[in-house]
N, C-alpha and C positions, 0 to 999 in steps of 0.2 A: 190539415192533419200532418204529423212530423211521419217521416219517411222513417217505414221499419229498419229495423238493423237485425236484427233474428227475426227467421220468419218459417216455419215449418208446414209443410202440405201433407196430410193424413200420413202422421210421419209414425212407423212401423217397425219395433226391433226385438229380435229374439235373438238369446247368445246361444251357441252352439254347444251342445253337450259331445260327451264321447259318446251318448244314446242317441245323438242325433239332435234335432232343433227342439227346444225347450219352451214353452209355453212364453207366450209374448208378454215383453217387461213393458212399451210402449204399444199402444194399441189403436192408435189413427188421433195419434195431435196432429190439431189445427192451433196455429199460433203466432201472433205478431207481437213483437217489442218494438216499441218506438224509440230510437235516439233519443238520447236523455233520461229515461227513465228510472224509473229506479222501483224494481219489481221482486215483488219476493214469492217463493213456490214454496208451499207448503205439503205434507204431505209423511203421514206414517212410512214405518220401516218397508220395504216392498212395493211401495205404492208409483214407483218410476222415476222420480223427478233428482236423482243422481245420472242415472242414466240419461236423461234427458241433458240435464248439465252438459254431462261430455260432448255432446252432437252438437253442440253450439261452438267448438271450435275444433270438431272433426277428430277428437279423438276415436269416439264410436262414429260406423257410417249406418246410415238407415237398412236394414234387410224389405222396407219396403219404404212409400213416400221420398219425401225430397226435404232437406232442412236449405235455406239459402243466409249466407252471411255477406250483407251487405248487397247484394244482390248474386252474390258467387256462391254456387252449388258446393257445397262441400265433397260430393262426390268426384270432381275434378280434381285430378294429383297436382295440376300445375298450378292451383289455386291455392294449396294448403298452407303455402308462407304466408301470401297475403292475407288467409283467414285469419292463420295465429299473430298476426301484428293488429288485427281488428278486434280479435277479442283474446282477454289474456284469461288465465284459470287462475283458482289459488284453490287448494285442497283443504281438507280434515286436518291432518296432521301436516307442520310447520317445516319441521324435522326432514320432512321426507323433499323439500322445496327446497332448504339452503344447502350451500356447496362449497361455501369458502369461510376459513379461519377468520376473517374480517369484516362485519358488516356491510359497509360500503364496497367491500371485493366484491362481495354476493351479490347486492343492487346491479353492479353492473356487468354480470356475468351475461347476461340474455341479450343488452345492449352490444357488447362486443361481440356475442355471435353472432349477431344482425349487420357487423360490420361498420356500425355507426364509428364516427371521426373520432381520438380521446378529449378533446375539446368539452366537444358534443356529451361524450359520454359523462364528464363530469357535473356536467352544469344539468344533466339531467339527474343525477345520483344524487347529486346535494337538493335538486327541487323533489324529487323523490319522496326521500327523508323527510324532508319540513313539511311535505303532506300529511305525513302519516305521522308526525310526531316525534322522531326518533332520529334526527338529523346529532342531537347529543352526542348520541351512543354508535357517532358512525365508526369508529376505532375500536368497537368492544368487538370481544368475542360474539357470537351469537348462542353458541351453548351456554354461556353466561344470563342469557337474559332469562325472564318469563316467558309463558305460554301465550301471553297477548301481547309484548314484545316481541316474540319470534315470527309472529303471527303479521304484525305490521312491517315488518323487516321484509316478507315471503310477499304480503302485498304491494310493497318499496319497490320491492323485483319487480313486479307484472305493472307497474307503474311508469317506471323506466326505460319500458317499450313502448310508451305512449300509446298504449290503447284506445279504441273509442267505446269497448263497453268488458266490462269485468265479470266474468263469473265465480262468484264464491260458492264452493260447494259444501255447506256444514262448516263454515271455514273458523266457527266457535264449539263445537261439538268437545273438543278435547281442553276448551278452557273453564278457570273458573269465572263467578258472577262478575269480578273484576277485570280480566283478562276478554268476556265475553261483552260488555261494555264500551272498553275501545276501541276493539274492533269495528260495529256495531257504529259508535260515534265517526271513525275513521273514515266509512265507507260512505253515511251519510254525504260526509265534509267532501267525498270527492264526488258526490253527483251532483248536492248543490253548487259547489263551487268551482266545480271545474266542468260540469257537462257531461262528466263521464257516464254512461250506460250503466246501472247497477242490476243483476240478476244474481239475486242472495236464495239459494239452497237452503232449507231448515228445517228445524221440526220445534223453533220456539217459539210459543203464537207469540211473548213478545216482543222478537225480533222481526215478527211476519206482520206485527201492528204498525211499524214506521216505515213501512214501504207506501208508495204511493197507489200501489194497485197489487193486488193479493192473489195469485192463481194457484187452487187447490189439486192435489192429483189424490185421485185411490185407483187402483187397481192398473193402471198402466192409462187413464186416461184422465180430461178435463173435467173437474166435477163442478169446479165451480171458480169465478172469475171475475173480479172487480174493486172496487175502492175496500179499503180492510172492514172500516165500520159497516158496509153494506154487508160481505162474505159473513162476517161473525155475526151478525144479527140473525144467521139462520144455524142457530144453537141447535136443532132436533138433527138440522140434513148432516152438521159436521160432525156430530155426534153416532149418528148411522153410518159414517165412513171411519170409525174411531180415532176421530180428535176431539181434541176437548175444547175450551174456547179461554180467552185470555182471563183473567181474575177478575176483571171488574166486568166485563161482559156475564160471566158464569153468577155472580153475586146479583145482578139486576134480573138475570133470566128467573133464577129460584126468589126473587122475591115477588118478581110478577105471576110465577105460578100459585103464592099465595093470595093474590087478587091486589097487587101493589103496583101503581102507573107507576110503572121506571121506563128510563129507553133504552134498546138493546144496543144501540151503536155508542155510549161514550167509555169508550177505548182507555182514554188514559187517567189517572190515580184521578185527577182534579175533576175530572168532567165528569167519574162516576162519585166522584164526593161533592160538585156543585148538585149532581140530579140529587143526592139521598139529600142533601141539604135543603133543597125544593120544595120536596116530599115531605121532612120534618115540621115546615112552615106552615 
């Protein structure tokens, strides 16, 4: 079994009001990611799993439980450089991530505070870029681009610290279908091909389909946890936490409520157009 890299113990958080502590956002996760993975968290408005993001590289600390990265307690202050070089973030909005007038300036913004060599720093900014697509446009503006260029430019950044696992939190919520696509395609390309740890924040079931493993949250807790096709095959339970299920799952459920053999797990356009094809036969 590959050795966790996020790993949380009845991990417990409530933010503090000026009323005092506020009903709990995290309510006792239990939780292991494996190196390499490439995991996606699902989960309505309220339901935790923003919050949860944070704690995976200490921005928020636990009010109760223990989160560990890599094996280091995020509760530890003299930990906290090493956690944020292990896992890096990228937000919602792009906008609020870049810093400098020139693409390539930006990439390497987070490398030179890390004190990395210019050497180094360049040949990591240019490998960067050609990850993510966008090695082109390394002399544009960034205000210049799109919402899904800006977007790969903010993950160029968190890239260029060489991380070993990413957390995107909603990091397509503010694009459109095309902007939310490369993304999407982007972050795939750096787990298959580079190794990198993928934990993708969402609310698109099908964004939350191309993950390799799918953990559901409502109410500040685990509701449900496994391979995508397994999680959406149970249409009634994700439905009782108010989500709904990807299109072609949703299209096979309502026809087998008419008394129609379909299967609930083919996930994508082909595999629910080979079963109705089957069916037609």
């Amino acid at each position: 079994m590959e050795r966790a890299i996020i790993q949380t113990n009845d991990l417990r958080f409530s933010y503090t009001t000026a009323a005092g502590a506020a009903p709990s956002v995290l309510d006792g996760v239990d939780l292991e990611i494996e190196e390499g993975s490439f995991v996606a968290v699902l989960g309505h408005n309220g339901s935790g799993k923003s919050t949860l993001a944070k704690h995976m590289n200490a921005i928020l600390l636990p009010t109760g439980g223990a989160v560990y990265v890599d094996g280091m307690d995020t509760a530890d202050d003299e930990k906290l450089l090493d956690i944020r070089r292990t896992v890096g973030m990228v937000f919602q909005n792009p906008d609020n991530q870049i810093v400098a007038n020139v693409v390539e300036e930006d990439v390497a913004f987070a490398p030179e505070n890390l004190g990395v060599p210019p050497r180094e720093i360049r040949r990591r900014v240019d490998e960067a870029l050609k990850a993510v697509g966008m090695y082109e446009y390394r002399e544009h503006a960034p205000h210049l681009l799109s919402g899904g260029q800006k977007q790969r430019v903010a993950i160029a950044g968190v890239i260029a610290m060489q991380p070993r696992c990413i957390v995107l939190d909603e990091p397509t919520a503010m694009l459109d279908p095309v902007g939310r696509r490369e993304v999407i395609d982007t972050v795939k390309k750096l787990n298959r091909a580079s190794g990198v740890t993928v934990v993708l924040i969402t609310h698109h079931m099908d964004e939350a389909a191309q993950a390799d493993r799918l953990i559901v949250m409502s109410n500040g807790k685990i509701v449900a946890d496994g391979a995508p096709n397994a999680v959406f095959s149970d249409v009634e339970g994700l439905k009782a936490v108010g989500l709904t299920v990807p299109e072609t799952v949703e299209l096979c459920w309502q026809l087998r409520q008419d008394g129609l053999d379909l299967p609930l797990d083919a996930l994508s356009d082909e595999a629910c157009a080979q079963a109705l094809f089957q069916l037609l036969q």
